[in-house]
MIVEXFI-582137 format. One record per residue: residue number from 0; x, y, z of N, C-alpha, C, O, CB in turn. Coordinates in pm, 1 decimal. Glycine has a CB too. Example, Ala and Ser with C-alpha at 12.3 -4.5 7.8 and 13.67 -1.06 7.14 Angstrom:
residues 2
   i   n_east  n_north     n_up  ca_east ca_north    ca_up   c_east  c_north     c_up   o_east  o_north     o_up  cb_east cb_north    cb_up
   0   1319.0   -569.0    780.0   1230.0   -450.0    780.0   1320.0   -330.0    780.0   1423.6   -331.9    846.5   1130.8   -447.3    904.6
   1   1285.0   -225.0    708.0   1367.0   -106.0    714.0   1290.0      3.0    787.0   1340.9    113.8    803.9   1408.4    -59.8    572.5
This chain:
residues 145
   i   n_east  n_north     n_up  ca_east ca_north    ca_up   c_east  c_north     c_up   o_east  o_north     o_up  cb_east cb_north    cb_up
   0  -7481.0  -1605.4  -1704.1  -7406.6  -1553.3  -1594.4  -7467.2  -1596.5  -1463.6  -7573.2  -1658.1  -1452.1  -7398.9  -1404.9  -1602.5
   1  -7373.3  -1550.0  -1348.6  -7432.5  -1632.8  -1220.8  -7530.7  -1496.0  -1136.0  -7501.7  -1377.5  -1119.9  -7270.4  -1709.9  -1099.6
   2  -7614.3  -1549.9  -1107.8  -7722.4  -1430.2  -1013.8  -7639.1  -1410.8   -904.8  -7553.0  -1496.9   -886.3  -7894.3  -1487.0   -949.0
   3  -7644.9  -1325.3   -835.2  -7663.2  -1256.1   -725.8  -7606.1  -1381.4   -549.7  -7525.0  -1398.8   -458.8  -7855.2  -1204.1   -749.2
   4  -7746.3  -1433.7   -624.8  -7755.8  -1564.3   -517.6  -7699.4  -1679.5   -548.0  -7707.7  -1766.6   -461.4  -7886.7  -1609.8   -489.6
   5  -7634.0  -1710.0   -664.6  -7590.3  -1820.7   -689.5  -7398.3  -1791.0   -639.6  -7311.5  -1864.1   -591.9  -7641.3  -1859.0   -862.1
   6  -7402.6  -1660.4   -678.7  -7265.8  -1591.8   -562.7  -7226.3  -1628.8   -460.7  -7137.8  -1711.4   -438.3  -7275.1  -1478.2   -506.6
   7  -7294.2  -1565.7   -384.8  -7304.7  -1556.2   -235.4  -7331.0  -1719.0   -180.9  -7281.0  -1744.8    -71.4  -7441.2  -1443.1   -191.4
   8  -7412.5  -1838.4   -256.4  -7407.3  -1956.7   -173.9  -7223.6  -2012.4   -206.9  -7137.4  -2049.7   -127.4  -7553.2  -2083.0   -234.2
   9  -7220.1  -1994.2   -371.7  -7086.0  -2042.2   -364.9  -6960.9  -2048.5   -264.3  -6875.8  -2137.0   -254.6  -7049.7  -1992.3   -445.5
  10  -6977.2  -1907.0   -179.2  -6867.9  -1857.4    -64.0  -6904.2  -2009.9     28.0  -6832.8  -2098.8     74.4  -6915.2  -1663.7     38.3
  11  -7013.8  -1991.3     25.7  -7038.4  -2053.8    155.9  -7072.2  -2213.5    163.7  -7092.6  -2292.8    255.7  -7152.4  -1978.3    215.1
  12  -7067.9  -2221.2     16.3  -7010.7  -2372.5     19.7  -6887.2  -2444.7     10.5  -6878.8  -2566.6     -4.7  -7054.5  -2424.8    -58.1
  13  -6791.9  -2364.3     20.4  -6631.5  -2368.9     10.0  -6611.8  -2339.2    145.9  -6526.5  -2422.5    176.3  -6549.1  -2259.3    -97.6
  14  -6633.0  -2281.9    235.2  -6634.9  -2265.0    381.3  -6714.9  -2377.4    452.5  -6666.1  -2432.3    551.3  -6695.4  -2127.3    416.7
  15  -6829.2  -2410.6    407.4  -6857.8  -2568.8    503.5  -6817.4  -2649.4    454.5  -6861.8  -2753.9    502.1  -6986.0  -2629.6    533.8
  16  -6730.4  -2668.9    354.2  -6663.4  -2781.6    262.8  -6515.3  -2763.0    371.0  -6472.8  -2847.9    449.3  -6644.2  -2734.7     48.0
  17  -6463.4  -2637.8    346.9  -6350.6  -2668.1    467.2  -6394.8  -2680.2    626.7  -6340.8  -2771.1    689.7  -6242.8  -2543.0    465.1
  18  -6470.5  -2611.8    682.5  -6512.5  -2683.9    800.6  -6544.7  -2839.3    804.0  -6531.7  -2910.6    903.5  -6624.6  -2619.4    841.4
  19  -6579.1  -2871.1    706.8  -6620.9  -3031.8    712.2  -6478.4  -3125.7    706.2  -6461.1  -3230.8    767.9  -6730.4  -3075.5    562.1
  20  -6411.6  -3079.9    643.5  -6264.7  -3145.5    626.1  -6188.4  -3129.2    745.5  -6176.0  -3021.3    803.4  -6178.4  -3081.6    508.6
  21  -6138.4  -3234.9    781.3  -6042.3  -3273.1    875.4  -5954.5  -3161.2    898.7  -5951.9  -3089.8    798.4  -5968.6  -3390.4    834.1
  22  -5844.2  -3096.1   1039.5  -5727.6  -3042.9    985.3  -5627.3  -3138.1   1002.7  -5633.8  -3259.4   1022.7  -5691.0  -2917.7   1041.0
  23  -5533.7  -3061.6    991.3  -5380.8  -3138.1    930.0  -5376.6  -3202.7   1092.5  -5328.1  -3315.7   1097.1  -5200.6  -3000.3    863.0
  24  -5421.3  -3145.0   1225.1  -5386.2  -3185.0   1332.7  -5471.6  -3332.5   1368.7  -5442.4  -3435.0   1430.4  -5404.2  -3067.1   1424.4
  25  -5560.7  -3296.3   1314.2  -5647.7  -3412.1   1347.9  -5647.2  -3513.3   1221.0  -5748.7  -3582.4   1213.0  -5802.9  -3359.1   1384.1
  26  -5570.1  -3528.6   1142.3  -5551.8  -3620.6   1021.1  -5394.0  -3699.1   1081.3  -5353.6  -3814.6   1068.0  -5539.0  -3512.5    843.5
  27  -5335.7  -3584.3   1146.9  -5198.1  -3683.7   1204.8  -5262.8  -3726.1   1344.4  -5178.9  -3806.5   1384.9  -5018.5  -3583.5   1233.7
  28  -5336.6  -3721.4   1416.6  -5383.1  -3773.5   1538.0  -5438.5  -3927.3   1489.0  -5405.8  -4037.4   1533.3  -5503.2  -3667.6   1608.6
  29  -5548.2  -3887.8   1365.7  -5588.8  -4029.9   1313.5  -5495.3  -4137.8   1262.6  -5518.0  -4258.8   1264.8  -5671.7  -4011.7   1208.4
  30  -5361.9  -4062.9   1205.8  -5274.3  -4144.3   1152.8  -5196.1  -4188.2   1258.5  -5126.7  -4289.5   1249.7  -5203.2  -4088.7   1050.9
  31  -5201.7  -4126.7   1346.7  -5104.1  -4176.5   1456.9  -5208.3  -4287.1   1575.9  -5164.4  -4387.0   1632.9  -5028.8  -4010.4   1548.2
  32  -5319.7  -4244.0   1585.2  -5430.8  -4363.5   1617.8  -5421.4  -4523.3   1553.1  -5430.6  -4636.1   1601.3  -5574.4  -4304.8   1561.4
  33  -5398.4  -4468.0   1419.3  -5406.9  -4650.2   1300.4  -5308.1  -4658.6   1356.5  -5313.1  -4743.8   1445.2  -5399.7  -4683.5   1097.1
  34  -5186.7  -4593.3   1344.8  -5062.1  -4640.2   1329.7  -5051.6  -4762.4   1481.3  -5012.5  -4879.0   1476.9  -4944.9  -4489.8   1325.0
  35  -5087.6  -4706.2   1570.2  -5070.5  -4807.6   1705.8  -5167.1  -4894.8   1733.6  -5150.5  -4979.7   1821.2  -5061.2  -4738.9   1833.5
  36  -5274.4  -4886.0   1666.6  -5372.0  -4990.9   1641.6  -5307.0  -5077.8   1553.0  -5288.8  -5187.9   1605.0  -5504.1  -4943.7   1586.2
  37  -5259.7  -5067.5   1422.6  -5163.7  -5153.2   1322.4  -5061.6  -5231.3   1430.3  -5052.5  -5353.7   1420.7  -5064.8  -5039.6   1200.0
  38  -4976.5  -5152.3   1544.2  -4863.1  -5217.1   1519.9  -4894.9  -5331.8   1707.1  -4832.9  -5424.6   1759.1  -4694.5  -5072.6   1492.6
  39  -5013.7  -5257.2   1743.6  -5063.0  -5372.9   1862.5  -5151.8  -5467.3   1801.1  -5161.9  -5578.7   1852.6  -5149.8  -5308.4   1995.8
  40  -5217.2  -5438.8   1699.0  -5261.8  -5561.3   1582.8  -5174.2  -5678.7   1569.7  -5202.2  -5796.8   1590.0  -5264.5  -5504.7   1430.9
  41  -5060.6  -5624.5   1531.2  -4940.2  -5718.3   1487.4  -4903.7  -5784.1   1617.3  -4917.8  -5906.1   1608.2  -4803.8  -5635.5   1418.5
  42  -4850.2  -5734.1   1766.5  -4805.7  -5788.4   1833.7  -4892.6  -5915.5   1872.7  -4843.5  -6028.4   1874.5  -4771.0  -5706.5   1911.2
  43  -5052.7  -5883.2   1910.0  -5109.7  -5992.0   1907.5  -5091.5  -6058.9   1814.5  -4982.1  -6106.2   1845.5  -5209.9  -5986.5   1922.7
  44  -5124.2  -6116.6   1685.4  -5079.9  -6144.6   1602.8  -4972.1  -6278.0   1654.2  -4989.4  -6397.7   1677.0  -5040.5  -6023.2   1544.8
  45  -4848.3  -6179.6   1657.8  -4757.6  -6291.9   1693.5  -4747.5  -6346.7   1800.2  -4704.2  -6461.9   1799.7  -4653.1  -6271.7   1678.6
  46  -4781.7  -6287.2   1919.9  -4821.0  -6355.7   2060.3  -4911.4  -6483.7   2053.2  -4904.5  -6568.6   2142.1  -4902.0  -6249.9   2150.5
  47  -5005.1  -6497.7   1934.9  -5107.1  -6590.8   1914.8  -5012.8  -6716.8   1821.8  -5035.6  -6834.0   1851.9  -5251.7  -6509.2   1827.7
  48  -4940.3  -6696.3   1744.3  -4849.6  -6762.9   1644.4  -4752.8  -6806.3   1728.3  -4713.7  -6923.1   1727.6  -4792.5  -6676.6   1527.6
  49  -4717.6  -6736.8   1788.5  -4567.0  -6783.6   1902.4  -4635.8  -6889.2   2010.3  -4560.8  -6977.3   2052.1  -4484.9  -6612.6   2020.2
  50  -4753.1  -6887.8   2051.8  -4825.8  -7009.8   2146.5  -4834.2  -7096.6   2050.6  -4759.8  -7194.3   2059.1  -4978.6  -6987.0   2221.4
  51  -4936.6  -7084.5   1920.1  -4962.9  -7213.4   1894.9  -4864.9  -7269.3   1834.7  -4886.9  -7390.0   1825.2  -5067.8  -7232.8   1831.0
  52  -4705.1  -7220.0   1760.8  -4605.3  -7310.2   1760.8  -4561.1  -7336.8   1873.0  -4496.1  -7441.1   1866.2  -4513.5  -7281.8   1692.3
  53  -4563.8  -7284.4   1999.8  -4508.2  -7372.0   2065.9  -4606.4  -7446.0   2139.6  -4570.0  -7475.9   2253.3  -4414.4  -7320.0   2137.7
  54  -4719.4  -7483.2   2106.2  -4764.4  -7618.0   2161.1  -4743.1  -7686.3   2066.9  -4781.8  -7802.7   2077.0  -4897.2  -7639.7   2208.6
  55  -4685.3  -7651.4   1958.6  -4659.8  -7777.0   1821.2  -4582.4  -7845.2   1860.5  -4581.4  -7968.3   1859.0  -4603.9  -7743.6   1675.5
  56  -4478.0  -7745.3   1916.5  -4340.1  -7763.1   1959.1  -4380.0  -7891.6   2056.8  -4383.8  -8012.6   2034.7  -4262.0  -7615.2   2037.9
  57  -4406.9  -7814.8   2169.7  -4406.9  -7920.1   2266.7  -4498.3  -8020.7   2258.9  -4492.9  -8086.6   2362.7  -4419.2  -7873.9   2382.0
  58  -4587.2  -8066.3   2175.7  -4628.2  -8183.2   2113.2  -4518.9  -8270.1   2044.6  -4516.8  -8393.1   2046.8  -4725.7  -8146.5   2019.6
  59  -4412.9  -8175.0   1972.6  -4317.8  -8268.7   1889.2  -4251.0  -8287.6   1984.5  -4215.3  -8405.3   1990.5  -4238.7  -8226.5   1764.2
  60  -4212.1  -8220.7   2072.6  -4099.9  -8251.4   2185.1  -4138.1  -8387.6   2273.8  -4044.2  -8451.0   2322.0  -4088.8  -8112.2   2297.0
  61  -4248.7  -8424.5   2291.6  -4337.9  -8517.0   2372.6  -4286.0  -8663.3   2294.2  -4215.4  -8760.5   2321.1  -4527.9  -8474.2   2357.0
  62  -4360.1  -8617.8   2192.5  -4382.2  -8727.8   2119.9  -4213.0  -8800.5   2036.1  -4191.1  -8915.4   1997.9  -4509.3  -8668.6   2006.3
  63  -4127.9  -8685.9   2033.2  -3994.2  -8744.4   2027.3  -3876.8  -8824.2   2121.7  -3773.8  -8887.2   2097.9  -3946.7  -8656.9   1995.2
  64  -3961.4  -8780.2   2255.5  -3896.6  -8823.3   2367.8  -3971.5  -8967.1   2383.5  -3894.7  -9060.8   2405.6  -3909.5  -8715.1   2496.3
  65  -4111.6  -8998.5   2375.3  -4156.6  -9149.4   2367.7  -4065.5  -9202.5   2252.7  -4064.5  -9325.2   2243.0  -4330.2  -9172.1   2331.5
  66  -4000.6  -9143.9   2177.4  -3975.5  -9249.5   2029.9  -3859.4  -9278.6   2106.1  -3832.2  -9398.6   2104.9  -3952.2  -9182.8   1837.8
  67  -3737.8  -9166.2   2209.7  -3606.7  -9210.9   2198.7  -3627.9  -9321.2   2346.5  -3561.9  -9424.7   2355.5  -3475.0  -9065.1   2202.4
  68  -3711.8  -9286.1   2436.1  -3782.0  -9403.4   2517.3  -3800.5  -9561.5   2435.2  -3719.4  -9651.5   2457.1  -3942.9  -9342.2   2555.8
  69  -3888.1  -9574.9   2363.8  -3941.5  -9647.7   2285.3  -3779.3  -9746.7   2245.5  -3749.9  -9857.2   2291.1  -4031.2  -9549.0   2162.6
  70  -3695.7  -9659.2   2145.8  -3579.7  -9673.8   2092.3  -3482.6  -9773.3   2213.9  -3428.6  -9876.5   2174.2  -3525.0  -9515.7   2055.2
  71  -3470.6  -9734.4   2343.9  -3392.0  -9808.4   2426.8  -3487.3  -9910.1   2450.8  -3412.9 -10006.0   2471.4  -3334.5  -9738.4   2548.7
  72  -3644.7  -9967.8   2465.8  -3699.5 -10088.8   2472.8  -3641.9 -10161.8   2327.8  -3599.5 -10277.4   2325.2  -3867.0 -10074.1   2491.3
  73  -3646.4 -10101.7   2247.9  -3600.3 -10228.5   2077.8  -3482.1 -10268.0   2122.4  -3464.7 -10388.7   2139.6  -3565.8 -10150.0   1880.3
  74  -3372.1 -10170.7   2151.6  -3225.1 -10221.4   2126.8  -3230.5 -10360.1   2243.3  -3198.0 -10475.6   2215.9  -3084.2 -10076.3   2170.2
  75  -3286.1 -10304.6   2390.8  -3294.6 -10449.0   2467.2  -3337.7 -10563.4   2428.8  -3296.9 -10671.8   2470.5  -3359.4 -10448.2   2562.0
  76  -3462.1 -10536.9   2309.3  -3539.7 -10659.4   2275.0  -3432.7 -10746.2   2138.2  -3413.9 -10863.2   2104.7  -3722.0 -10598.8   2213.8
  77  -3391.3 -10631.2   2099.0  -3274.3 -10728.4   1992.2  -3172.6 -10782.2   2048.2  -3125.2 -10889.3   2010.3  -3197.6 -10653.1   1880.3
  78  -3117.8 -10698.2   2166.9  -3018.6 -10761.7   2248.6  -3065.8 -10928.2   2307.1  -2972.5 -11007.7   2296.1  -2994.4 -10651.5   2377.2
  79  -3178.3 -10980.5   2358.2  -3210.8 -11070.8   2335.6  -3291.4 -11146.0   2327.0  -3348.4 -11223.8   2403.4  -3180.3 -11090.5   2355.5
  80  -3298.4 -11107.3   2175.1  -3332.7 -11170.0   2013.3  -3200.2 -11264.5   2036.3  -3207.7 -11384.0   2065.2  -3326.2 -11034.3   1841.7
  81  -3064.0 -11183.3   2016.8  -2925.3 -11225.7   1962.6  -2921.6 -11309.6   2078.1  -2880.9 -11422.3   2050.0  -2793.3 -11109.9   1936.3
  82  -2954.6 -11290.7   2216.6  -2896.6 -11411.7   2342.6  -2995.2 -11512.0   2296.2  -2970.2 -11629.8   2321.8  -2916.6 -11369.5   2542.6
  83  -3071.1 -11491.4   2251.2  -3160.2 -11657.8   2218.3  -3095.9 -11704.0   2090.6  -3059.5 -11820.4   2073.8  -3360.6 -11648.7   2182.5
  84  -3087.5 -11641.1   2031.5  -3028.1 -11696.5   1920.9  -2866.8 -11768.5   1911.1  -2846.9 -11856.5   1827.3  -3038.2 -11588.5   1836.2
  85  -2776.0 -11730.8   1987.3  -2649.3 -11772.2   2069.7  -2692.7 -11909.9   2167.7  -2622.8 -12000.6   2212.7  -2596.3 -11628.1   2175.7
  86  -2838.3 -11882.1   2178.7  -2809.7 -11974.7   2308.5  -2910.4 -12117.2   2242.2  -2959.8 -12188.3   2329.7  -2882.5 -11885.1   2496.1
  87  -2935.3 -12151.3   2114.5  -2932.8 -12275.1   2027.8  -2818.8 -12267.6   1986.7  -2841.1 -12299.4   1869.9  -3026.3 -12292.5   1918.3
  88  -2669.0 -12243.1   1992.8  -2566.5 -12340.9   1988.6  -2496.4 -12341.9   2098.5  -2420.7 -12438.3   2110.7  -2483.5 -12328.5   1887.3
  89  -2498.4 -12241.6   2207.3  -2459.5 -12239.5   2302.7  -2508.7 -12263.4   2437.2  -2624.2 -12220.9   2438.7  -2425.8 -12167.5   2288.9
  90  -2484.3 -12300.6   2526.9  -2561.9 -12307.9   2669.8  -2644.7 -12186.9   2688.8  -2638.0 -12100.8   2601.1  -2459.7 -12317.2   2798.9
  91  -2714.3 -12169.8   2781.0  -2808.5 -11975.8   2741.3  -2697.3 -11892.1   2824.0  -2657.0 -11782.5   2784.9  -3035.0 -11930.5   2845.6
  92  -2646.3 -11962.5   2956.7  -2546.1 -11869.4   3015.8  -2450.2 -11822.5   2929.7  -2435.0 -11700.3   2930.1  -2478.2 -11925.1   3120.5
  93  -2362.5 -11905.6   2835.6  -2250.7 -11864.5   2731.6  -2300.7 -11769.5   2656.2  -2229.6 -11672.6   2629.5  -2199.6 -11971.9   2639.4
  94  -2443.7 -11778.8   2602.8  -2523.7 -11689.8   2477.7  -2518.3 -11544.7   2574.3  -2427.3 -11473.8   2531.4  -2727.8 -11759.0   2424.8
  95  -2592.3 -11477.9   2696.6  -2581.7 -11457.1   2776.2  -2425.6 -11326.4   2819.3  -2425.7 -11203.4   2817.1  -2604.6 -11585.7   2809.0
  96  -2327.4 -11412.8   2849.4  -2215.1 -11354.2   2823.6  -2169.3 -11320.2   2693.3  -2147.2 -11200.8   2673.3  -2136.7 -11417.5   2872.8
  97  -2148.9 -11408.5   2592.1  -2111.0 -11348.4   2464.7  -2178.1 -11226.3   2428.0  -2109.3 -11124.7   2418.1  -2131.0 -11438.1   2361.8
  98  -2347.5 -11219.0   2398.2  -2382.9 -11087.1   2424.7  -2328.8 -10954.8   2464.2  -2294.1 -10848.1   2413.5  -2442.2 -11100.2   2487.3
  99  -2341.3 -11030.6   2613.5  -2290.5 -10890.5   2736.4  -2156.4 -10856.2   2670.4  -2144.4 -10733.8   2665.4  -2255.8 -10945.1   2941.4
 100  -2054.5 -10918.8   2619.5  -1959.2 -10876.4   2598.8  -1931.9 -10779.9   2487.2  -1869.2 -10674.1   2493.1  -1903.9 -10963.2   2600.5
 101  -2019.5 -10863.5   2334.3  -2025.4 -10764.0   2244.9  -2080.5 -10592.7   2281.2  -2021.6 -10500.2   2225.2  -2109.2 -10830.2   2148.5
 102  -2159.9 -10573.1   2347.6  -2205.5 -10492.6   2442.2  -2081.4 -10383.1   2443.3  -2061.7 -10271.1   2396.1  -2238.7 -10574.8   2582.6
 103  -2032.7 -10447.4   2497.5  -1924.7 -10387.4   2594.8  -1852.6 -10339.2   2533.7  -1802.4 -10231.1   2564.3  -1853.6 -10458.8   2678.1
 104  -1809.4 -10438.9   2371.0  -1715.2 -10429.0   2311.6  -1730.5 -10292.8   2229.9  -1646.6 -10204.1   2213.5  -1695.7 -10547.1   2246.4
 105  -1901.7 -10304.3   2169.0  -1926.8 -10183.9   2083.6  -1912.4 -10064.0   2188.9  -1899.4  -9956.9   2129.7  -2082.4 -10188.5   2005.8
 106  -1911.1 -10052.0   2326.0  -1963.4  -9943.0   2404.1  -1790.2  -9873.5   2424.3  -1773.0  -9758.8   2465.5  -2067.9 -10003.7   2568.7
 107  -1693.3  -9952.0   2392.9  -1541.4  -9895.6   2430.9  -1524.0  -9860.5   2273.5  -1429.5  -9781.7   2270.8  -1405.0 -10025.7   2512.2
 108  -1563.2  -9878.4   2160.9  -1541.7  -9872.5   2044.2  -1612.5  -9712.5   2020.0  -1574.2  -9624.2   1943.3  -1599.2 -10006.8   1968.5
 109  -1717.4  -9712.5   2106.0  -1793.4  -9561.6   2072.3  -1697.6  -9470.4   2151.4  -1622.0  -9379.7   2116.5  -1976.0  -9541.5   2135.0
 110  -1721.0  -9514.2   2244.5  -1622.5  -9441.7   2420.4  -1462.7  -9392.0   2312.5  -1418.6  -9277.4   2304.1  -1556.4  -9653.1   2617.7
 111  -1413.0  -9498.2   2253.3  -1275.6  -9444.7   2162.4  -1306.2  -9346.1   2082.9  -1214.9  -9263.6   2079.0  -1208.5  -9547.6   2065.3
 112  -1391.8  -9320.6   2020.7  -1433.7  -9243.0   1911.4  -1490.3  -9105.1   1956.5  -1504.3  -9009.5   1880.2  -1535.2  -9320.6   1832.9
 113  -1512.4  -9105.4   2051.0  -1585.2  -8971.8   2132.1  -1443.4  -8881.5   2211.1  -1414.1  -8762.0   2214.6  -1722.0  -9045.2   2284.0
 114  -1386.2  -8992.0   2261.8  -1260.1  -8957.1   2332.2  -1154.0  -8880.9   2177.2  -1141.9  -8758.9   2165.7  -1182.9  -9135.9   2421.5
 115  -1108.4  -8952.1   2104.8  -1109.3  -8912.0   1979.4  -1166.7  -8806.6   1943.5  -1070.0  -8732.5   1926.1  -1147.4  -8987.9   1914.7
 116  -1293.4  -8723.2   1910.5  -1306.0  -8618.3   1854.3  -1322.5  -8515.4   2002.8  -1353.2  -8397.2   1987.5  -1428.6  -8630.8   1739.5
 117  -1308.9  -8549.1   2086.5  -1291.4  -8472.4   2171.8  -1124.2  -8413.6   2166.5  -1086.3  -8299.5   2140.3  -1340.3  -8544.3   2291.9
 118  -1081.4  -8477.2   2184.7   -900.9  -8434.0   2143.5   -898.4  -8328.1   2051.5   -860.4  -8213.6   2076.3   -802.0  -8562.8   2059.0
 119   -953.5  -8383.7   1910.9   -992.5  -8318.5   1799.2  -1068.8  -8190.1   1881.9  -1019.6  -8086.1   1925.8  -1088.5  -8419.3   1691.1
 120  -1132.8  -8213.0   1883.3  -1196.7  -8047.0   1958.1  -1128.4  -7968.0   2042.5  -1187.3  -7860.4   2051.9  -1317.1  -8056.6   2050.4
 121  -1045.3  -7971.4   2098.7   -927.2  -7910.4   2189.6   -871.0  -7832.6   2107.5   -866.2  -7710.4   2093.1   -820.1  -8004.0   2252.0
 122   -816.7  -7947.1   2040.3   -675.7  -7836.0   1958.7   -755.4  -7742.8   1889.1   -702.0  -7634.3   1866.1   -551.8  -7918.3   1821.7
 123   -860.8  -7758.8   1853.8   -938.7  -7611.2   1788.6   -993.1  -7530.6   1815.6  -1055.0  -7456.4   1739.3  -1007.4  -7604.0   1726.7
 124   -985.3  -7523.4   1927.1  -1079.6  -7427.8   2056.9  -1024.4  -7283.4   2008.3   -927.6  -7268.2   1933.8  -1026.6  -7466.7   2267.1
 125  -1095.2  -7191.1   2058.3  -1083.0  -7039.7   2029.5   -995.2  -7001.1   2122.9  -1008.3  -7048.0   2235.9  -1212.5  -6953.1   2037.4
 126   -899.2  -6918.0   2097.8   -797.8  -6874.1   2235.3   -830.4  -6740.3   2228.9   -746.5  -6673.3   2168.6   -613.7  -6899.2   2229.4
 127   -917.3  -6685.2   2268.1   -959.0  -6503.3   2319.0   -833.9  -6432.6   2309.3   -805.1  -6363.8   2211.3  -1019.1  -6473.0   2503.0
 128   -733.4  -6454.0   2443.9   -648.4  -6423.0   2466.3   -532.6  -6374.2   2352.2   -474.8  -6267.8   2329.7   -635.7  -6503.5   2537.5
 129   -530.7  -6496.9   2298.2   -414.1  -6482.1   2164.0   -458.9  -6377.8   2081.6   -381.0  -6288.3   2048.9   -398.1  -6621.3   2057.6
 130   -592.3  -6379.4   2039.1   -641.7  -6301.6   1946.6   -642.1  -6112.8   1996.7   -614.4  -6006.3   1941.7   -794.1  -6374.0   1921.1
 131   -686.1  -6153.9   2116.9   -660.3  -6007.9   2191.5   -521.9  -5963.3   2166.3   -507.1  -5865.7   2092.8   -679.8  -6013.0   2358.5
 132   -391.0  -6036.6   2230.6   -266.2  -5973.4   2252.4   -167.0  -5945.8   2112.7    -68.1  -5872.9   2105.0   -194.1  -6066.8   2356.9
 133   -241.8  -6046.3   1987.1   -241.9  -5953.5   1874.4   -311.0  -5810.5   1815.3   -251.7  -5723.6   1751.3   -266.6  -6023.6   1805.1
 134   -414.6  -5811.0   1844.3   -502.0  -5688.9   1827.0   -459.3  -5588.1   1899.5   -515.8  -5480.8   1878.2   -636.4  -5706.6   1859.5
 135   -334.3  -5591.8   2019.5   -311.9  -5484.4   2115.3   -195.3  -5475.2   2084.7   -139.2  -5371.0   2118.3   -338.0  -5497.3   2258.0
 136   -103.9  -5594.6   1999.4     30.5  -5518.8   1913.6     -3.7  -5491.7   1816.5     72.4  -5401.8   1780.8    154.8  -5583.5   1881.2
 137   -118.2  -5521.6   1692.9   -110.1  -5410.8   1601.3   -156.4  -5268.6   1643.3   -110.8  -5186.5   1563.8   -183.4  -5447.6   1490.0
 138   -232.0  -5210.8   1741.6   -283.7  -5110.5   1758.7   -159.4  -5053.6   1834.0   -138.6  -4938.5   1795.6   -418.6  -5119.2   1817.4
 139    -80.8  -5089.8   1916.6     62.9  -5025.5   1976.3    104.8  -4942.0   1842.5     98.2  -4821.0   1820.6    201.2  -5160.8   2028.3
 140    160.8  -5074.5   1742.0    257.7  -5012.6   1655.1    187.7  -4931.2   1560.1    258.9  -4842.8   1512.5    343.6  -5110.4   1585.9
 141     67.3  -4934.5   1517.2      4.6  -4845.4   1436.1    -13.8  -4711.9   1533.0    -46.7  -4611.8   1469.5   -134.5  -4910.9   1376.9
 142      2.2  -4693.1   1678.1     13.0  -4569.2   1706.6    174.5  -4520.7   1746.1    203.1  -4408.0   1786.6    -88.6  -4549.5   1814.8
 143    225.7  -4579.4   1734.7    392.7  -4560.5   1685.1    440.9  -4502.7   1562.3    557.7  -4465.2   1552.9    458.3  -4686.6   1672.4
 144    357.4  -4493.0   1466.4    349.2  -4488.2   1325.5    360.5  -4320.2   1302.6    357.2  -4273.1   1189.0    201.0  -4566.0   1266.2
């Protein structure tokens, strides 16, 4: 059986056992402490991820704009490639013009084709309007109903 004294400490180790324990007020203070530490954790987080893609970004952006740079020096240099090459059977002035002309020729051939799906894009355009002044006769006659 328990003495006397082995009683009496028991009380009183269940009483500094709950004094030692947190209360419910200060267990939601701590949870509510993590909780905004967690979620300003995170924002940095992505504030740090959102810079270094976009210096990726604007590294790729850099470096795509030298290529479409780059891209208009080739097409000139093939352009004449083809006038030298025109211009061993032809005088260089004739090589020269024939060039310039194909030029020209492909540049009204694109110019048709753009003009072309532009048309095409018209007739398919969204009309707000139409869509509205149906939506305001079915709602008339459904309150006619």
């Amino acid at each position: 059986m328990s003495t006397p004294e082995q009683m009496s400490s028991k009380p009183e180790t269940q009483a500094q056992a709950r004094a030692e324990r947190p209360s419910v007020g200060e267990l939601v203070g701590l949870v509510s402490t993590q909780a905004s530490a967690l979620v300003k954790g995170e924002i940095t987080l992505a504030k740090a991820k959102a810079a270094a893609a976009g210096k990726r970004f604007g590294v790729a952006g850099a470096l795509l704009a030298l290529a479409g740079i780059l891209s208009f020096y080739l097409i000139e240099r093939l352009f004449r490639a083809a006038e030298y090459a025109f211009g061993l059977l032809v005088p260089m002035w004739a090589a020269s013009l024939i060039v310039a002309g194909l030029i020209l020729l492909v540049m009204g051939l694109l110019a048709g084709v753009a003009l072309a799906s532009i048309k095409k894009g018209k007739n398919n355009m969204p009309n707000p309007g139409e869509g509205m002044g149906k939506n305001v006769a079915a709602v008339k006659k459904g309150l006619k109903k």
